[in-house]
N, C-alpha and C positions, 0 to 999 in steps of 0.2 A: 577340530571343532568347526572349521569353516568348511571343512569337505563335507560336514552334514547338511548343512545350508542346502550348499550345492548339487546336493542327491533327491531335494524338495523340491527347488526352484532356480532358476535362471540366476547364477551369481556372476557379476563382473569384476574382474582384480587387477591391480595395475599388469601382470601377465596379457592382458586381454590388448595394449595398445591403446588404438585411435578410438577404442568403444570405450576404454575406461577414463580416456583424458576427455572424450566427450560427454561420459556421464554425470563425471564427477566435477564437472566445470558449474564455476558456477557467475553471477552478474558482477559478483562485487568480486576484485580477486584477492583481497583480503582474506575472503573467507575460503580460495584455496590455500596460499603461502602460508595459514594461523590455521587451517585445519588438518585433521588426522585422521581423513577416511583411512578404514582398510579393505572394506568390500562395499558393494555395489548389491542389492537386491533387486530385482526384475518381475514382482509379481502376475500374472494373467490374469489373476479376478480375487473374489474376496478372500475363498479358503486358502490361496497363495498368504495373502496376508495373514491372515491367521497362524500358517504355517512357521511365516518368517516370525511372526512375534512367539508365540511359545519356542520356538528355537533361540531366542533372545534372552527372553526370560530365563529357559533350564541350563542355558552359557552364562546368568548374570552378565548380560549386557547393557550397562546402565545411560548408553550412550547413543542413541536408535535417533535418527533422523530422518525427515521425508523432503523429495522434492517432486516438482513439477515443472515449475517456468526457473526456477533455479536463482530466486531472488533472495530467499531463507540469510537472515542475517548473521554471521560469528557463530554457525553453528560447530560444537564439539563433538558432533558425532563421529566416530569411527565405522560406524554402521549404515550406511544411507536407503532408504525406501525407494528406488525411482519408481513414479507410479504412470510414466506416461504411454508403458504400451497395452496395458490392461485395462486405466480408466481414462480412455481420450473421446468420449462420447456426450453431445449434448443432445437432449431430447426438449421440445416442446410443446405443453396443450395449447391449444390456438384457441381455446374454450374461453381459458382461468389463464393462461398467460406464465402460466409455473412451469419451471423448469428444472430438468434433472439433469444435473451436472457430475462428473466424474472428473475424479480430482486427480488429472493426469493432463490439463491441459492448460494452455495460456487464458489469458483474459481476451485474448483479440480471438482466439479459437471458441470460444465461451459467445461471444456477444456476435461473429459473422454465423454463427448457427442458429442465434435464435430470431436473426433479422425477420423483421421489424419488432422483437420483441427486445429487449435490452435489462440485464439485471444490471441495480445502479451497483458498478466500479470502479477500480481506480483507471486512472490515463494516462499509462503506460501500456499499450497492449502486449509487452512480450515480458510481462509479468504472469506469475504461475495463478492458480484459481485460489492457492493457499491466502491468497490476500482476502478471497471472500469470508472465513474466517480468523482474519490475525488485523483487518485494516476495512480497507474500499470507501474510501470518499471518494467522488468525482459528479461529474456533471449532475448527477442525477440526486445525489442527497440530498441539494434544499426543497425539491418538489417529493422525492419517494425515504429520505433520510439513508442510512450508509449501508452497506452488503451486508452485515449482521443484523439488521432489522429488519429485513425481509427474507431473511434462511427461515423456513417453514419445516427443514427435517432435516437431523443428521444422520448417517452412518457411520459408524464409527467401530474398530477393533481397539478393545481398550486391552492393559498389559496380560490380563488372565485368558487372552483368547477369544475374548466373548462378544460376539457383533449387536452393538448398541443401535438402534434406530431410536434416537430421541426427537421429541419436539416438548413444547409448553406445555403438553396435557401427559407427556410421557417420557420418566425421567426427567423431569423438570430440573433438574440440581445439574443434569450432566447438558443439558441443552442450555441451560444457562451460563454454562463454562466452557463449553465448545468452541460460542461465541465470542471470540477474544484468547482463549487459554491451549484452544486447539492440541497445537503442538508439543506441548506436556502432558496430551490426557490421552495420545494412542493416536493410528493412524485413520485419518478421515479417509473414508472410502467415495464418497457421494452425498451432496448434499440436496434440498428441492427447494427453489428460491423463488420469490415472485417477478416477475416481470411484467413491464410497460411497453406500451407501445408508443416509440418515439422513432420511428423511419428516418427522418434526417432533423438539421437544426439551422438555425441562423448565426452564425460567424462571423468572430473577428479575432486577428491578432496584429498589435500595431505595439513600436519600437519610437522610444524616445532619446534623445541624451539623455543619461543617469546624474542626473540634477536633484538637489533638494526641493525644490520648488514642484516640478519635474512630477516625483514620485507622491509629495503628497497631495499634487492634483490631483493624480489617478487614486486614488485611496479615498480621497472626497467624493468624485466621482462614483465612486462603487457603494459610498454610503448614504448617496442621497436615495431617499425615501423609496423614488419610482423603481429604483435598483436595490435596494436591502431590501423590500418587501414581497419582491415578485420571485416567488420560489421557483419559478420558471428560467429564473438567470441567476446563471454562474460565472463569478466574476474571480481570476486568479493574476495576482499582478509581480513581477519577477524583478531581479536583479539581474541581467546576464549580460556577458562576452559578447559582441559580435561574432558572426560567423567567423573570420580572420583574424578572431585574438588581437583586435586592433584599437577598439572602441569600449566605452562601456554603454551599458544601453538599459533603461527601465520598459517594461512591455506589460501588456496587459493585454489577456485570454478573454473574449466574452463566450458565454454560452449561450443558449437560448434556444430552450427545447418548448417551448409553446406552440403553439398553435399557426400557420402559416396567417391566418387574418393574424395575427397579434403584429406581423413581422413590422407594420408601419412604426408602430409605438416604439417597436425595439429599435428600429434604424433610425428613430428622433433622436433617443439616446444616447445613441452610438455616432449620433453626427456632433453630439458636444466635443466629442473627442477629435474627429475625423479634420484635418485639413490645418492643427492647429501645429506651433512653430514649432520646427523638428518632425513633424510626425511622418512617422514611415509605416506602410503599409505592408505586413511580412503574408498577412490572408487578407485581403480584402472584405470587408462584409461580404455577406452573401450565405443565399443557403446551400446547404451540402448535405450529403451522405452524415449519418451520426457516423459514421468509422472514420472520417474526416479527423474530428476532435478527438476522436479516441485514439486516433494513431501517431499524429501529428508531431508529438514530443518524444516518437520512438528512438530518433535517431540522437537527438538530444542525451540522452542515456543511454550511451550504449555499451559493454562489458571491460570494465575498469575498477582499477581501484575508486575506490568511493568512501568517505566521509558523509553519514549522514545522520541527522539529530531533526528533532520535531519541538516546538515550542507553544503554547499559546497564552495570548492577552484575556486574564479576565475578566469574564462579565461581557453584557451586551452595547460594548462601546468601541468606538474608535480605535487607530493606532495614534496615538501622540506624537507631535510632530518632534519632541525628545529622542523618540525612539527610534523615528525617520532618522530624524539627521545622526545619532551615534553608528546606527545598524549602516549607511551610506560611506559613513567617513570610516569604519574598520574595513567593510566591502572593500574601497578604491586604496586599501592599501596592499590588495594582494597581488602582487604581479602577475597579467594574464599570459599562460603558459608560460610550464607545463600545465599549471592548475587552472583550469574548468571551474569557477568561482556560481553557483547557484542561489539565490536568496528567494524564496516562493513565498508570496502572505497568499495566504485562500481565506475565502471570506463564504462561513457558514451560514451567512441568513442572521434575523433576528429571534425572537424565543416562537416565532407564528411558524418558522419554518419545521419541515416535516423532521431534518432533523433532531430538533431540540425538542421535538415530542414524544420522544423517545425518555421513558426514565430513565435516572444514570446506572441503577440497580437491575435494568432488564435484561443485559447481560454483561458479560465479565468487561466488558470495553467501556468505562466512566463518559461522560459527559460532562463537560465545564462550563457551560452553560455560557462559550464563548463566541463571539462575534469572526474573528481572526485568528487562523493561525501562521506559526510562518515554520517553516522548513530550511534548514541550509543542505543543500545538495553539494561539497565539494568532491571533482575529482579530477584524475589524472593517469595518461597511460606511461608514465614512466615509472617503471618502480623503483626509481632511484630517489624519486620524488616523490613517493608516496607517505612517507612520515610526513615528511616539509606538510606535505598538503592537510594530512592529519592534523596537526597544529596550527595548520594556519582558520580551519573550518571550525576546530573548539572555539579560537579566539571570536570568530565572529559568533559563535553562538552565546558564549559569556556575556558579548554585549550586549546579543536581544535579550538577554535572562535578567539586563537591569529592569528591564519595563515588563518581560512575558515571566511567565511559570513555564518549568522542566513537564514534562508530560505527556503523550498521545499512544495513537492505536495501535502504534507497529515497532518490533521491537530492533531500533537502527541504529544503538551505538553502544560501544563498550564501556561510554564515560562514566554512564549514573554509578555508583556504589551499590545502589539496592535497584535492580533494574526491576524487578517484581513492583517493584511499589510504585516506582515511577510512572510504569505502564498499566498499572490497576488501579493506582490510588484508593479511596474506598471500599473497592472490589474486592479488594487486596484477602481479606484473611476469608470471605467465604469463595474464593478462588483455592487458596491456599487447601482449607477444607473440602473439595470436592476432586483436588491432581491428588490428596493423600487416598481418596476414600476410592478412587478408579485406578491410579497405577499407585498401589502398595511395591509395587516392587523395581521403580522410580526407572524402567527404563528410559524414558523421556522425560529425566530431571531436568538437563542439563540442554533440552534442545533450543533452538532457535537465541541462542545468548542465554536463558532462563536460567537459573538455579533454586530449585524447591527445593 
């Protein structure tokens, strides 16, 4: 069966070595030690794909995965897509600002191509393009809203072979599910997304003691008026380690893609913070390169076991200072090293912003119409350590779930029972209805954690 593959297309097998422990690697390494590749697929362009899925399909292969940047969470595929030496290409009109991307490359290979044009992503750059649709919040959502809101056309090879090119005015049911459900409806070939022009931006990142007092300043901060309304700033405030596993430290990310006259306004605001007791400067204000902020957390994450869950506060309000101080006091009980302890709040804007003008129904990724989210990122390069860590990352996120709701755009943990629901919520059963009505023959039931 696998020698027929192999008579179509470029197959890699553990036989293969240093190419198949490179293929098959992936960010979290959870998802190698829990996963059961057996081959590797190497397509050159579409009708490759094509190839590999009808060969899927007449093997009953119910287990087809895709990667690119190699972030794909608990996925159970025995079968993997690698798409990055076929689709590693960005193109861009300099006209309209749209870009066509091939889903075979990073986010940081995505955004140093279309410079000065930027589709809004997430900020990690050595995450795959697969995040444009399955996630992509970052700097650019409160002013352009999140990577699925501005995908303008998919291509898509769904299980019966057949190259899909949807958008809103065509296949509307499958452009609608793409956005969010991707990974269960066939393999994205190319998508054409819109892009902004933001060349560079104004920065900060600054470190405190990890104080109650501490953390809900900056979260006050972030939600006075001049800061919640200006969809031009992105404000991300953390829980993290010092560099040397020594310290705990609360930090906060500004962004601020506006306009270079705005930058006065920005650096007013940014002086509330600047110079006050404790504060450490990790980037100094100042304007920079937009790849600056987009790369900046790369090292920060880098290929490990990893726990991760997403949560958020509903509604257009605050985080309570309840939540502050429980979410703090389960934090400082985790010993630093071997565990890399994370705790991220992102703060969406109010209902003005671009993202929340997005209806929740416009595609498969819900909206909750919320202020704050927060993230636990735990992890760890021992994998001796790697349960411990696991248990240690639920616990703190049981405790945000006293004050947040389970829920968001990407699908990162094994915990939920119904991971479908959790991740669509409302969406949930015309999602459901559009993975039965394009793969009938559920090769990608089961990808990316998913179960249809």
């Amino acid at each position: 069966m696998d020698e027929e593959l192999a008579k179509l297309v470029k197959v890699v097998t553990p036989e293969d070595g240093d190419e198949w422990e490179e293929r098959r690697s992936r960010w979290n390494l959870f998802s190698e030690t829990e996963a059961t590749v057996r081959l590797v697929a190497v397509p050159k362009d579409t009708d490759d794909v094509v190839k590999i899925v009808n060969w899927a399909r007449e093997h009953k292969q119910t287990n087809v995965g895709v990667r690119s940047g190699g972030h794909g969470f608990f996925s159970s595929a025995e079968v993997v897509v690698d798409m990055r030496e076929g689709f590693n290409y960005t193109t861009v009109d300099e006209a309209t600002g749209i870009c066509t991307i091939g889903m075979g490359q990073t986010l940081g290979q995505v955004d140093e191509r279309t410079q000065p044009w930027h589709v809004p992503v997430g900020v990690v750059s050595h995450t795959g393009c697969g995040l444009l649709v399955t996630g992509g919040v970052g700097y650019l959502c409160k002013a352009h809203g999140a990577s699925a809101d501005n995908i303008i056309e998919c291509t898509i090879v769904t299980s019966d072979g057949t190259v899909h090119t949807c958008s809103k005015d065509h296949e509307p049911d499958l452009f609608f599910a793409v956005r969010g459900a991707a990974p269960n409806l066939g393999v994205i070939t190319q998508v054409k997304a819109q892009g902004y022009k933001h060349p560079d931006a104004l920065c900060t990142l600054r470190a405190w003691p990890a104080t109650s007092d501490n953390l809900k300043r900056l979260i006050a901060w972030a939600d006075q008026d001049a800061v919640l309304n200006d969809t031009n700033m992105t404000v991300y405030i953390a829980l993290i380690p010092s560099p040397d596993l020594k310290a705990r430290l609360c930090a906060i990310h500004v962004v601020c893609v506006g306009p270079e006259e705005e930058d006065d306004k920005y650096r007013e605001l940014i002086g509330q913070l600047e110079g006050t007791d404790g504060d450490t400067p990790l980037l100094p204000t100042s304007r920079v390169p937009f790849s600056t902020p987009q790369t900046i957390f790369d090292a920060t994450f880098p290929k490990q076991f990893w726990y991760v869950s997403q949560t958020y506060f509903p509604g257009d309000v605050t985080i309570a200072d309840a939540a502050v101080d429980d979410t703090l006091n389960e934090w400082s009980k985790i010993p630093l090293g071997p565990t890399v302890p994370l705790v991220i709040f992102e703060q969406r804007g109010n209902q003005t912003s671009a993202y929340h003008k997005f209806a929740s129904d416009s595609c498969a990724q819900p909206r909750f119409g919320q202020r704050w989210e927060a993230y636990v990122f735990f992890g760890t390069q021992d994998k001796e350590n790697a349960e411990a860590m696991r248990s240690q990352g639920r616990a703190v996120k049981d405790t945000i779930l006293k004050h947040a709701h389970p829920g968001g755009r990407c699908h990162f943990t094994k915990d939920e029972p119904a991971r479908v629901d959790f991740y669509y919520g409302p969406n949930t059963d015309k999602v459901r209805q559009v993975v039965a009505k394009y793969d009938p023959n559920r090769l990608f039931a089961s990808c990316n954690g998913m179960e249809f």
